[in-house]
Phi, psi and omega in degrees: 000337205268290185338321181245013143309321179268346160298314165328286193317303213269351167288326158333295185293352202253335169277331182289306198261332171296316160310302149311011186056024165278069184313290210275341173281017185251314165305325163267006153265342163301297168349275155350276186317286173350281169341296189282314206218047184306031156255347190277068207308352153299308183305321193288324201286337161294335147320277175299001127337272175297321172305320159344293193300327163284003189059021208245070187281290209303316197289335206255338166291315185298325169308278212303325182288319175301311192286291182326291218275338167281348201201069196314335190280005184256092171289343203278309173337289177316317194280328188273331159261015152280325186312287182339282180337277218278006168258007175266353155091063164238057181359296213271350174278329172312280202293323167336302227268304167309341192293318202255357148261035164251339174284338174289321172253038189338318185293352183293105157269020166294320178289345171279320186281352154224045138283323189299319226269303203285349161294318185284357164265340157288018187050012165272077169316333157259316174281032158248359127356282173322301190280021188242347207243313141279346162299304175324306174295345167261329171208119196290348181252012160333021247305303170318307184288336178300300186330285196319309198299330186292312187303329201271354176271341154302324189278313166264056181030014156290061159339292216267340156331274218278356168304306181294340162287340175296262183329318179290326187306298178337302203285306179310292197227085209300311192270025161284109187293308213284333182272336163263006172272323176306288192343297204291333181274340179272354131320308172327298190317320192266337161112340176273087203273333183294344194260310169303303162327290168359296194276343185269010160251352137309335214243316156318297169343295215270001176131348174292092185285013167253024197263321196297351190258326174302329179302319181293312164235032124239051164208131180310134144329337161285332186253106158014075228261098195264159202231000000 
């Protein structure tokens, strides 16, 4: 009882410094903990936490891996190392890992919007369609999952699709530079050049050093520029 009272203490401490961006001392206090109790599947995943935080995605995969096998039901565990995975561009292990902590959690939607993330780096557009599209439905004020849904109905040419996930990005969060500038390339696309413009001149408005220039080439000389 006293051993895994003091793996508590050094898990404590190791939470304790993580809270503090002190990454490597939070480690060798996981470490610790680990040393007294290698069951203790809190202490690897706050490891792999702080290794994560250090860019150490394999040490920080090893952790998160280890805490899954003591414990298959640790979704969170699950979830954090596909974040590892895809950031380590390991697509399809990325989404195993999302996989299993929605079976753990149907309800995460963070694990759908980036499963959803590592299919559009695996080019299935649609089904990252799909999970952005179940984020939404758990939480209609994603702002992020509207963006992403927009990008991949540009990439399959749903223009007026992805014009309204835009136009929703908006509605949420009027100063997201980056949904009006999209908005403004998918209206072009769409033929409405006066709207585009609009928008890429909100999106100067808000700090966007390309808008005068998206505006300069693509509008004639001839046509009527609204401002």
């Amino acid at each position: 009882m006293r051993a895994q009272n003091k793996a508590e203490e050094f898990l404590k401490k190791g939470d304790a410094k993580l809270g503090l961006a002190h990454k490597s001392g939070a480690i060798h206090d996981y470490t610790k903990a680990i040393e007294i109790d290698p069951n203790l599947a809190m202490a690897y995943h706050n490891r792999g936490v702080a290794k994560y935080k250090l860019s150490d995605y394999e040490g920080a995969i090893e952790d998160y891996t280890k805490a899954t096998e003591i414990n298959p039901n640790f979704g969170i565990a699950h979830f954090n190392c596909g974040i590892a995975k895809r950031s380590s561009m390991e697509y399809n292990g990325a989404i195993e890992e999302f996989n299993k902590a929605i079976e753990i959690d149907p309800g995460k939607a963070n694990a759908y919007f980036y499963r959803g993330l590592a299919k559009e780096s695996l080019k299935d557009y649609s089904g990252a369609v799909k999970d952005y599209n179940k984020v939404i439905e758990l939480k209609p004020s994603y702002a992020w999952a509207y963006s992403e849904r927009g990008l991949a109905k540009i990439i399959a040419e749903d223009y007026a699709g992805a014009l309204y996930d835009y136009t929703k990005v908006i509605g949420i969060n009027p100063k997201d530079t980056v949904a009006f500038v999209f908005r403004g390339n998918v209206k072009l696309r769409l033929g409405d050049i006066d709207g585009a413009v609009l928008d890429w001149g909100r999106a100067g408005e808000l700090g966007y050093t390309e808008a005068d220039l998206l505006i300069k080439d693509n509008c004639r000389s001839d046509q009527k520029v609204i401002s």
